[in-house]
VEXSE-537766 format. One record per residue (C-alpha): x, y, z. Coordinates in steps of 0.02 Angstrom, whole numbers, plus 50000, padded with zeros to 5 digits. Layout:
BEGIN
XYZ/...
end
This chain:
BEGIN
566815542654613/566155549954455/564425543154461/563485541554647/563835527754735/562195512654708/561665501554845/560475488154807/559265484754972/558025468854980/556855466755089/555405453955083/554165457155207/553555475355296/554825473055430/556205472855326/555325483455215/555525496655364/557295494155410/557615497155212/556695513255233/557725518055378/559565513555297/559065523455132/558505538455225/560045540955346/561175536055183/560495548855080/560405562255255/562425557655240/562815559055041/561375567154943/561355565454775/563095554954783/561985538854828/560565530154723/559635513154774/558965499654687/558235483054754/556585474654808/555605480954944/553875488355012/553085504554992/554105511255135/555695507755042/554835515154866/554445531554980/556515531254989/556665529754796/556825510054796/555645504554643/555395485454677/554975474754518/553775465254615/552395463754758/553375459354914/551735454555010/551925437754908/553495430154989/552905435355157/552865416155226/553155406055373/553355389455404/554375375155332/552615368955260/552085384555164/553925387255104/553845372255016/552445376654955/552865392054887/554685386054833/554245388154646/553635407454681/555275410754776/556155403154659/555675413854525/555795428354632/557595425454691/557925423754496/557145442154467/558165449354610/559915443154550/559495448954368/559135464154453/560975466054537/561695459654377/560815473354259/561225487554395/562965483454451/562775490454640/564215492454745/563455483954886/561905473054919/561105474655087/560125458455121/558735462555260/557955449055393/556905435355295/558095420255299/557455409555180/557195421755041/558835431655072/560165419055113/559565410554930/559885427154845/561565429354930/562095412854898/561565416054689/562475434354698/564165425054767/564055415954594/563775429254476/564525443854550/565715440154651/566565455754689/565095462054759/565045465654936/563655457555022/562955464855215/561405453655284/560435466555379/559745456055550/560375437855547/559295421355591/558925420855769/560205405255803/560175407755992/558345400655965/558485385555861/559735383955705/561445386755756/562245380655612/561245394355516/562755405455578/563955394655466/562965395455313/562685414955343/564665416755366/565215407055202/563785417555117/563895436055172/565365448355186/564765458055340/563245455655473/562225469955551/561595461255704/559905468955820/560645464455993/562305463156064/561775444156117/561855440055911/563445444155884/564705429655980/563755416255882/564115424255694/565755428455758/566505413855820/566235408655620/567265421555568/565925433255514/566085452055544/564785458755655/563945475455703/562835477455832/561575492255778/560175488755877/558395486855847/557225501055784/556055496955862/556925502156018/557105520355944/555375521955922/554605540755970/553155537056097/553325555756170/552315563856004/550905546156012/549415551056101/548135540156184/546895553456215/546835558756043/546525539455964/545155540156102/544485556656031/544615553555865/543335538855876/542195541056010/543025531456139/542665537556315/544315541956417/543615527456556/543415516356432/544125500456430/545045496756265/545835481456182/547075483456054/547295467255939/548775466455822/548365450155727/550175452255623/550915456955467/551195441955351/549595434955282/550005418555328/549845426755523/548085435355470/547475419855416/547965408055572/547695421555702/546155432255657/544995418455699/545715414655864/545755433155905/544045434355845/543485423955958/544245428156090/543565444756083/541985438756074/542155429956234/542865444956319/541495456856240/540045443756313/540975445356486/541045463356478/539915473656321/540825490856349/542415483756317/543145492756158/544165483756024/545475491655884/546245483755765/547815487055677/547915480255521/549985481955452/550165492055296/550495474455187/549065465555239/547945479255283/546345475355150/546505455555218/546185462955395/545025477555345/543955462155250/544085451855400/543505463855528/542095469755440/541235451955476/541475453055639/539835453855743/540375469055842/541175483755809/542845485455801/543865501055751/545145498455613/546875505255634/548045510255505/549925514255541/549825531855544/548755528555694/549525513455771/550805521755915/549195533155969/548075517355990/549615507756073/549645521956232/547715521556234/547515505256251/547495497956412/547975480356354/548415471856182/548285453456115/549675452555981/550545440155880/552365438355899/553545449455797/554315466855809/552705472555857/552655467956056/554495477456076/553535491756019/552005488556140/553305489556279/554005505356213/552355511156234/551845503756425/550435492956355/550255478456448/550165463656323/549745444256294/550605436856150/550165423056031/550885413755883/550355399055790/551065390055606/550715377255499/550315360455608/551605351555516/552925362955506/552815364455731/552985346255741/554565347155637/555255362055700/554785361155871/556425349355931/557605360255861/557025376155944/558105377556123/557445396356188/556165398156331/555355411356258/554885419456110/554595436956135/556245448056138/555955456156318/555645438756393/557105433056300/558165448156372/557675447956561/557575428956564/555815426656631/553975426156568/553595442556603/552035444056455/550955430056447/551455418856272/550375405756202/550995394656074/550125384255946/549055372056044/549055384756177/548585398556059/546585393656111/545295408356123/544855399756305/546775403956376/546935420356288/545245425156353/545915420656515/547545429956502/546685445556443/545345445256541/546585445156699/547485459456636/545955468956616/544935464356763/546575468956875/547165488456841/548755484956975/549205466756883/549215476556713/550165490556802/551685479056846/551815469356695/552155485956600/553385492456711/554235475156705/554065476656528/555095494956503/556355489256639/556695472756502/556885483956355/558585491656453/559125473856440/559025473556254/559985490456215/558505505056247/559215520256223/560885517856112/561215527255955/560125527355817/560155508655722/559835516755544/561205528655581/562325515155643/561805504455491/562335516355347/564175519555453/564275500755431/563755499655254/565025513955205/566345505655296/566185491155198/566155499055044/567675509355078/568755493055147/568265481754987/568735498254904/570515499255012/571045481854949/570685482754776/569195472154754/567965481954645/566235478054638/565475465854487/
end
């Protein structure tokens, strides 16, 4: 090829924003200078040299109310993206997580650029609610890169090409994260007890969930004044939280991600909201409680079409409630101070539910090869085939 090979990535919330990261890094650890990147993504992805033309923080929503909401904004933003592919001509577009924003895009790239080979980068969670998402994703997409091997059969069976890679979060390096050294760092006594909250990553999660873990904590801090709190507030929301947490009546020590695997293994429980986040609190052996709530509206209307039990991934994989969730209505600072306060109060309970917690994460795929590494092999392979027959890009 006489000029390097492009690859357009978009991402639309920090999540994807770190799988982005991940593919450009082990693509350009494979061809060098032979690869450039385009696209829209966080400043993870920008520390890979893709420049985003806008603020991905914006389209980080959730819930069918919000999203229609913000239809106009996504609108406009799925309009910037595929004037993006059209002015850069990539040779593949790699569509990561965030359903609603990316399937939209892929849907406008089969239009105008046809030749194009399109990869979705973690597909909609159909064995949860949705199936017929896997039908739409199919006509839309060229390839899926699926997180767990439990994806695949339902994207499949429509006649969509699937590769299991696994979930980073899985690969995550606990052995250099240090507990002792979080403590250290900010005057934490080894004996102390610590809380870690992880109130999320979207701001429509730091809105909904700060107050409920706020008072929560306050509850548990009245019960017990030596408890310690930390807070981690995720790189694309992090002045929301830092703003929020300064209001709080007691102290609370601010986490940044640098930091956040150290205060994960010093902690000796967490209160998080669902996402990536509590995969990664099992990686580390922190006991957890997890909560989630949405839009009011948007539950009532999605809450019939949702068939799993659970909705954190290790529950999901070992088929039992093995952390505590608490969902919407039960999302209440009275149960979660209840939860926590059990975990806490009960050094053997705590115990358990971690080691029941790593055991799950062999369920989900701990300890396969590298997903970034399996990504890019998957990206390159569809490149080369579209190549093999003919078909070139735009």
């Amino acid at each position: 090829m006489s000029r390097p090979l492009k690859i357009m990535l978009v991402a639309a919330e920090a999540s994807g924003d770190a799988l982005g990261a991940g593919l450009a890094h082990a693509l350009k650890m494979r061809l060098g200078a032979d690869v450039a990147f385009v696209g829209v993504g966080g400043p993870r992805m920008a520390a890979e040299g893709v420049v985003s033309p806008f603020d991905i923080a914006e389209l980080s929503i959730l819930g069918w109310i919000e999203g229609l909401k913000a239809y106009g904004l996504v609108k406009r933003r799925v309009a910037d993206t595929v004037a993006l592919a059209k002015a850069e001509r990539p040779d593949a577009v790699v569509l990561i997580d965030s359903w609603g924003f990316t399937i939209r895009v892929a849907k406008a790239l089969r239009e105008v650029l046809p030749g194009v080979p399109l990869i979705k980068y973690v597909g909609p969670q159909v064995w949860a609610s949705r199936p017929g998402r896997a039908k739409t994703l199919a006509a839309s997409v060229d390839h899926l890169l699926s997180l767990y091997s439990f994806d695949a059969p339902w994207f499949e069976r429509e006649g969509l090409p699937t590769t299991v890679v696994g979930s980073q979060a899985l690969h995550v390096d606990m052995a250099s994260a240090d507990g002792g050294r979080f403590r250290a760092a900010r005057g934490i006594a080894a004996d102390a007890p610590l809380l870690l909250v992880l109130p999320g990553s979207r701001p429509s999660e730091i809105t909904r969930m700060t107050p409920v873990f706020e008072a929560t904590v306050k509850r548990l801090k009245a019960a017990d004044p030596s408890l310690e709190i930390a807070v981690v507030a995720a790189g694309t929301v992090a002045a929301d939280v830092a703003g929020r947490v300064a209001a709080w009546p007691f102290r609370a020590h601010l986490v940044q991600e640098v930091d956040k695997y150290d205060a994960m293994k010093a902690a000796n429980v967490a209160l998080a909201t669902s996402g990536t986040v509590s995969t990664e609190l099992a990686m580390a052996g922190a006991p957890m409680v997890i909560a989630y709530r949405i839009d009011g509206l948007s539950y009532v209307l999605m809450k019939n079409l949702v068939t799993a039990k659970h909705i954190t991934l290790f529950n999901i994989a070992a088929d039992e409630r093995i952390a505590p969730e608490f969902i919407q209505n039960d999302a209440t600072p009275e149960k979660l101070t209840d939860a926590v306060g059990r975990l806490l109060s009960d050094p053997q309970a705590a115990a358990e539910q971690a080691a029941r917690q790593t055991a799950a994460l062999d369920l989900m795929g701990r300890g396969g090869p590298d997903p970034s590494e399996l990504a890019a092999d998957a990206v390159l392979r569809v490149i080369a085939d579209r190549a093999q027959r003919g078909m070139r890009p735009g």
